[in-house]
C-alpha positions in Angstrom: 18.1 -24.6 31.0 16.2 -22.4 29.1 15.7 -20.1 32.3 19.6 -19.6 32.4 19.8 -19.0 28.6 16.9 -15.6 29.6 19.8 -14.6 32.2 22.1 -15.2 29.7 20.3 -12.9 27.2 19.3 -10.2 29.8 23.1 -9.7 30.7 23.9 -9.0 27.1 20.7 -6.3 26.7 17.7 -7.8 25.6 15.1 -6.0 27.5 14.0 -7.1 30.8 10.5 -6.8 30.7 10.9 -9.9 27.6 13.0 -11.8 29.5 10.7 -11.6 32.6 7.6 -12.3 30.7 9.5 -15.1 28.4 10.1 -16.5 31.9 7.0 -16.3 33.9 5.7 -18.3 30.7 8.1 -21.1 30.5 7.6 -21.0 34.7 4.2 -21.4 34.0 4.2 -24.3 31.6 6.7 -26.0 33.4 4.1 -25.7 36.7 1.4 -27.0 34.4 -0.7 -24.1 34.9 -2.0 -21.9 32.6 0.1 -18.9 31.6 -3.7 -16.9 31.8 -2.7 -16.6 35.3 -0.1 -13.9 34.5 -3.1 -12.0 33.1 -5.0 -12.9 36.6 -2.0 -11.1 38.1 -2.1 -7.9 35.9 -5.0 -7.4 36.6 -4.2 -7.2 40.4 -1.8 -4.7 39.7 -3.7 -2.7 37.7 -6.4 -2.6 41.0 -3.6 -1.2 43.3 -5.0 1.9 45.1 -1.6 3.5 45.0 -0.1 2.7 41.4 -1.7 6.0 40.6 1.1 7.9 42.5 4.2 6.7 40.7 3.1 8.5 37.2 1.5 11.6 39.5 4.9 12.2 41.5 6.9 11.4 38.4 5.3 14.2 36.6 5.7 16.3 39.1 9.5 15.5 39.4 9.9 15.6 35.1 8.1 19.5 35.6 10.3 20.9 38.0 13.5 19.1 36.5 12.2 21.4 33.1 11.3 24.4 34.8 15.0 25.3 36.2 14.7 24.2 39.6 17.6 22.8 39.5 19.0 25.9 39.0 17.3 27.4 41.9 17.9 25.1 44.4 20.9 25.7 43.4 21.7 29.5 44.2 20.1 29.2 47.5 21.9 26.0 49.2 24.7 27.7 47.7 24.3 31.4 49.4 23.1 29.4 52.7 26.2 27.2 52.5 28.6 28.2 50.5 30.6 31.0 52.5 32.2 27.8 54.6 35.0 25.6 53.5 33.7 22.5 51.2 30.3 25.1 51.1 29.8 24.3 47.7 30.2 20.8 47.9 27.5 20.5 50.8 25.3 22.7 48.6 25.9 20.5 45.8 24.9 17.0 48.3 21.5 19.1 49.8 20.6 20.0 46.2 21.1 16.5 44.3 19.6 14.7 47.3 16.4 17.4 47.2 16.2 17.3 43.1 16.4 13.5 43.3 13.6 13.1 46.0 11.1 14.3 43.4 12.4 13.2 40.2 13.0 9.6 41.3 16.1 9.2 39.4 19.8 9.5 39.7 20.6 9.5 35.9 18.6 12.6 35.5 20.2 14.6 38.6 23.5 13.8 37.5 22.5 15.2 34.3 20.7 18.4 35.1 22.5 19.3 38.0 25.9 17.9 37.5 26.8 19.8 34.8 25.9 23.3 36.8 28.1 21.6 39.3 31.5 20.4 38.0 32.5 23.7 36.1 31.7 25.7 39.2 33.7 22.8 41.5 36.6 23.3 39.3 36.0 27.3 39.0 36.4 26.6 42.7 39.5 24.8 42.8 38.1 21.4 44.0 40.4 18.6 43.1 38.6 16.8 40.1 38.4 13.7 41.5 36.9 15.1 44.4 34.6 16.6 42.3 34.0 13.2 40.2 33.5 11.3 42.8 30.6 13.9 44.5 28.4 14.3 41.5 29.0 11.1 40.5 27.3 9.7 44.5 25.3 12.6 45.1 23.1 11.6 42.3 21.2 8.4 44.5 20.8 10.5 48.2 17.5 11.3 47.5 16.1 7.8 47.2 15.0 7.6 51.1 13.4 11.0 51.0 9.4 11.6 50.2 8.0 11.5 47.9 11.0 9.0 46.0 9.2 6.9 43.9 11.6 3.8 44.8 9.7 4.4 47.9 6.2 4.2 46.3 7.2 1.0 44.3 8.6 -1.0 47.3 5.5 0.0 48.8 3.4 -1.2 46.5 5.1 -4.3 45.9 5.9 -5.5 49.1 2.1 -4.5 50.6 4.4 -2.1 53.1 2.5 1.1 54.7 3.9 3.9 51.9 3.4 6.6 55.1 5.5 4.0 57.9 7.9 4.3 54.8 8.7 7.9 54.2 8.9 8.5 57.9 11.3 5.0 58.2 13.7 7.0 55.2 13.8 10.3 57.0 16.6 10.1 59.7 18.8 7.3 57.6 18.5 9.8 54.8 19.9 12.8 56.8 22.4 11.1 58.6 24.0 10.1 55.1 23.8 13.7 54.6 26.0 14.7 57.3 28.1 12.5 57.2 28.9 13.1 53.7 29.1 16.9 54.4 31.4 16.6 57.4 33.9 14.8 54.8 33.8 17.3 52.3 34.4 19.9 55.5 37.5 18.0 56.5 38.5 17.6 52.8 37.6 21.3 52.0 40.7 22.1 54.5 43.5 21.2 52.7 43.2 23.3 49.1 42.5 26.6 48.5 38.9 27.4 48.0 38.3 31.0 46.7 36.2 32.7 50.0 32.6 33.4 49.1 31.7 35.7 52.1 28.0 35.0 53.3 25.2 37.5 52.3 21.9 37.8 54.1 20.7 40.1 51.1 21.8 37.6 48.4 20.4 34.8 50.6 17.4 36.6 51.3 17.0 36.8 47.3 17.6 33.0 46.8 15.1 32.7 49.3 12.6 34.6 47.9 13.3 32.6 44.2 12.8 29.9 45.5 10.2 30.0 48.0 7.9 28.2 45.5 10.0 24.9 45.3 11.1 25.0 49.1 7.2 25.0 49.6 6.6 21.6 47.7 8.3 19.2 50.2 6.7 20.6 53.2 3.3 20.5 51.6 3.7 16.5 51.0 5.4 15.6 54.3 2.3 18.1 55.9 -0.4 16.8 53.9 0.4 13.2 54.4 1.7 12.8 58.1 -1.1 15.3 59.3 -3.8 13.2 58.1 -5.2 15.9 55.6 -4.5 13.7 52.4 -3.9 10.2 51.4 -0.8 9.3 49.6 -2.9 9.3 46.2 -4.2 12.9 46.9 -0.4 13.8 48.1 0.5 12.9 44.6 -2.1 14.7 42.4 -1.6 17.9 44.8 1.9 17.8 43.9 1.7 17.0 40.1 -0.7 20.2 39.9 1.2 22.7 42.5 4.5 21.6 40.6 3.0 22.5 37.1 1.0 25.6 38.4 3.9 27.0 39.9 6.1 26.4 36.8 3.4 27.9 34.3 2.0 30.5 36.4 4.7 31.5 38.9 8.4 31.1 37.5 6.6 30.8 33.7 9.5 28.4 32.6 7.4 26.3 31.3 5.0 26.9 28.2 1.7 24.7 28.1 1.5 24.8 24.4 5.4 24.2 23.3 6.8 22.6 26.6 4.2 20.3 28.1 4.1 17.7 25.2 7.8 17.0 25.7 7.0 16.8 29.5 4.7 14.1 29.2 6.3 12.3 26.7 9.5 12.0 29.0 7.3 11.4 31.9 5.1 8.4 29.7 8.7 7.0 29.0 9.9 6.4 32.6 6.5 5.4 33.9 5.6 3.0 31.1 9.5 1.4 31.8 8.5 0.8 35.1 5.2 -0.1 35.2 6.1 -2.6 31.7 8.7 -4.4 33.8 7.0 -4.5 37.2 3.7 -6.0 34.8 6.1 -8.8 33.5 7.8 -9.7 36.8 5.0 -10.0 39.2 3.2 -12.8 38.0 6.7 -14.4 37.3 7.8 -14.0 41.3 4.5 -15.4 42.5 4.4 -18.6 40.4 7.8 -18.4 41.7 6.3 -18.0 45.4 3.8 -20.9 44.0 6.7 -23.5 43.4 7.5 -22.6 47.1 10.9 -21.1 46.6 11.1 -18.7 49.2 10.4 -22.0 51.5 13.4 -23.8 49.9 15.6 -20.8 50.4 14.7 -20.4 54.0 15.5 -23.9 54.6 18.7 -23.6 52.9 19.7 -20.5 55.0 18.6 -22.0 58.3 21.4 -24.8 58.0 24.0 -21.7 57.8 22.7 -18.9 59.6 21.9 -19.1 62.9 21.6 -15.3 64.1 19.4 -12.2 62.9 22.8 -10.3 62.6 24.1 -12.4 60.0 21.5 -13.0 58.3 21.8 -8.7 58.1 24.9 -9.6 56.8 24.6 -12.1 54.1 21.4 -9.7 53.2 23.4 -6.5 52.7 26.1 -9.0 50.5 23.3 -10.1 48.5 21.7 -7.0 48.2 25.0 -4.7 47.1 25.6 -7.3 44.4 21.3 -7.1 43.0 22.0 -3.4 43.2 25.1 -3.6 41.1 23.6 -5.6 38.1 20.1 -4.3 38.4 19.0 -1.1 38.2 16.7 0.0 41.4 13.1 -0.9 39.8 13.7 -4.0 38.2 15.3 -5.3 41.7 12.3 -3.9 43.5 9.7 -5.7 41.6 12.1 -9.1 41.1 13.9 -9.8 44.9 11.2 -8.1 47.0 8.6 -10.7 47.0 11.3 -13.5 47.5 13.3 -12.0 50.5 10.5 -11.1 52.0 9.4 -14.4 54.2 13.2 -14.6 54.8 13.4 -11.4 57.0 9.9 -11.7 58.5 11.3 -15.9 59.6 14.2 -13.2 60.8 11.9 -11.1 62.7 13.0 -8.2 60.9 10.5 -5.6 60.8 9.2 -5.3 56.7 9.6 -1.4 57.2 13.0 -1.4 58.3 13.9 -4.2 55.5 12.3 -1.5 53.0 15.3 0.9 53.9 17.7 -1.5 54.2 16.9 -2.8 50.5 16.8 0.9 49.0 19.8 1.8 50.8 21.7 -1.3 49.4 20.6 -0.2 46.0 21.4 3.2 46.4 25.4 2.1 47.0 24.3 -0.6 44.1 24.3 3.2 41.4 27.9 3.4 42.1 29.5 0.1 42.3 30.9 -1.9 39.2 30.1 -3.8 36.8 26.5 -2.4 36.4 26.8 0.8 38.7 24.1 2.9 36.6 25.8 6.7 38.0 28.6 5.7 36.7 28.3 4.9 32.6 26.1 7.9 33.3 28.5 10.3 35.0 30.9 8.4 32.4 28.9 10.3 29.4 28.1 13.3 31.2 31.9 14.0 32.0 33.6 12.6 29.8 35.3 10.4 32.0 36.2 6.8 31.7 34.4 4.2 34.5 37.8 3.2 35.9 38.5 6.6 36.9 35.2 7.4 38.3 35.0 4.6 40.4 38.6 5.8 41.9 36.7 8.7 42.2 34.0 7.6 43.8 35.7 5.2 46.4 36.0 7.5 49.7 32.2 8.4 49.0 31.6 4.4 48.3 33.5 3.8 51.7 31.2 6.5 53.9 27.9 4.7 52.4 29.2 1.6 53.5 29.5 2.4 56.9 26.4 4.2 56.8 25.1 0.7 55.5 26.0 -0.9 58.7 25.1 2.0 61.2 21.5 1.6 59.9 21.4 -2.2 59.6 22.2 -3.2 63.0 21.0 0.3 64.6 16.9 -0.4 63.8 16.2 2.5 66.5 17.2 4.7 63.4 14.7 3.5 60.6 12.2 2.5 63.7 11.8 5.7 65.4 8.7 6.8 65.2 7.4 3.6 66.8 
């Protein structure tokens, strides 16, 4: 009882990390074991050779988000893209899905880059719910790209190689690209967008702006998958290329007067994350102790008979975590618990990483709890009803990407 009285509490916005912590406590007590233990396993965490990365890459995301790359990006997927129909839209889906990648989070890409977007969409005669419904989805497509720090955290929590993980995210993550571009295209067709005839000399320009920030990605994905650094030296090379280029290069960004701010932003996000994954994981292994998983694995088994619907009743589950959880708590919560499930399964734990984070991903932009949304709410002014309207032909195209990539394991698996 006083387990579902936490839930209770947690659904009307006490914080998690209390409500995980209150509960790996009472779990504890109720176990007769000593809640020490849930010192035992911070401790553990604290030892994880790769928890250094998520505050490294989330800096590095936090000072290109303040030095105007947004802005950048910008300009140049817009003079690459933008003389075609639905041009500016497909810049818009590169951009967010890039800006994302590094910043780890779809609140602040709707933010920075949503409101460059949505007066230029309209400027441009896209429909607003068109537009709505875009900004409002584009802000998660970067989740399955290196260096996302959902990534780093599944990683870490599920004991999943971080590099078989980035290279797992790269295909899925482009084919929801495409797909997404070749319906703004088709939509692009039927109104009137104002032509914006392509320039090599302005591209050429954007090109040379931008050079800087086009250079970061390349020098992870190189550094990493051609053996020259580990994920941890990946991540401190990028915190200090992003801030050296910022200061030194582009100079948007003053040590003195900017870089306080920076880190006190960046401090905020990490310590919310690394607070709530503290609290959880001792919870979820005393959980693991009272041998849940096993009872839940028994359970299935009497209904599920098949690997195909168990990817079923997975996804159903999963849609519904990512509506009422935001990505990290669900991460550090359901990981450890689903895990034994797929593996009984024989579903490979790299593809079940990308199946997870692309569950959550929808999870941003589906009710009740759909984070993009009270976000995009906010930032446009709009109410949630109307977003999710919005948002529904976009909700419909990652649905069916959902299913291409769940019973297709070729296209998370195929670099094996």
């Amino acid at each position: 009882m006083p387990l579902f009285f936490l839930v209770f509490l947690a659904m009307i916005g006490l914080p998690l990390f209390i409500v995980l912590g209150a509960g790996g406590i009472y779990a504890s007590m109720e176990s007769d074991l000593d809640p020490v233990l849930l010192i035992i396993e911070l401790y553990r965490l604290a030892n994880q050779p790769n928890l250094i990365t998520i505050p490294l890459f989330t800096f590095a995301g936090m000072v290109i988000s303040s030095g105007g790359g947004p802005k950048r990006l910008l300009k140049l997927f817009n003079a690459l893209l933008g003389w075609m129909p639905g041009g500016l839209a497909i810049a818009a889906i590169v951009s967010c899905s890039f800006f994302t990648a590094f910043t780890g989070a779809s609140g602040v890409t709707i933010i920075a880059l949503g409101g460059l977007l949505y007066p230029l969409f309209i400027q441009a005669n896209y429909p607003e719910k068109f537009s709505l419904g875009l900004l409002t989805s584009s802000g998660s497509l970067g989740l399955l790209f290196p260096p996302s720090l959902a990534i780093l955290l599944y990683g870490i929590v599920s004991g999943t190689s971080i590099d078989e993980l980035f290279l797992a995210g790269i295909i899925p993550g482009l084919i929801l690209l495409v797909m997404l571009s070749l319906y703004s295209y088709k939509s692009a067709l039927t109104w009137h967008e104002p032509p914006h005839p392509f320039s090599i000399k302005n591209l050429i320009t954007c090109a040379n702006e931008t050079k800087w920030d086009i250079c970061l990605p390349f020098l992870v994905i190189t550094g990493i998958f051609g053996g020259y650094l580990t994920i941890t030296e990946a991540a401190a090379v990028t915190a200090a290329y992003a801030l050296f280029i910022e200061t030194s290069i582009y100079k948007e960004i003053k040590l003195i007067q900017d870089l306080p701010e920076i880190l006190i932003d960046t401090t905020k996000l990490v310590g919310s994350i690394l607070i709530i994954l503290s609290m959880a994981i001792g919870l979820t292994n005393l959980l693991i102790d009272t041998q849940l998983p096993l009872k839940l694995l028994a359970l299935i088994e009497n209904h599920i008979n098949s690997q195909l619907q168990f990817l079923l009743l997975l996804n159903v589950f999963l849609l519904v975590i990512g509506a009422i959880m935001d990505i990290f708590s669900a991460i550090v919560v359901v990981v450890p618990l689903i895990m034994p499930l797929a593996l009984r399964y024989q579903i490979d734990p790299v593809h079940l990483g990308i199946l997870f984070l692309a569950n959550l991903e929808i999870g941003y932009i589906t009710p009740p709890v759909g984070i993009n949304l009270f976000i995009a709410s906010q930032r446009f002014g709009k109410d949630i009803l109307t977003l999710f309207r919005s948002t529904l032909p976009f909700l419909v195209i990652m649905l069916i990407w959902l299913l291409m990539i769940s019973y297709i394991p070729a296209l998370t698996l195929w670099w094996k």
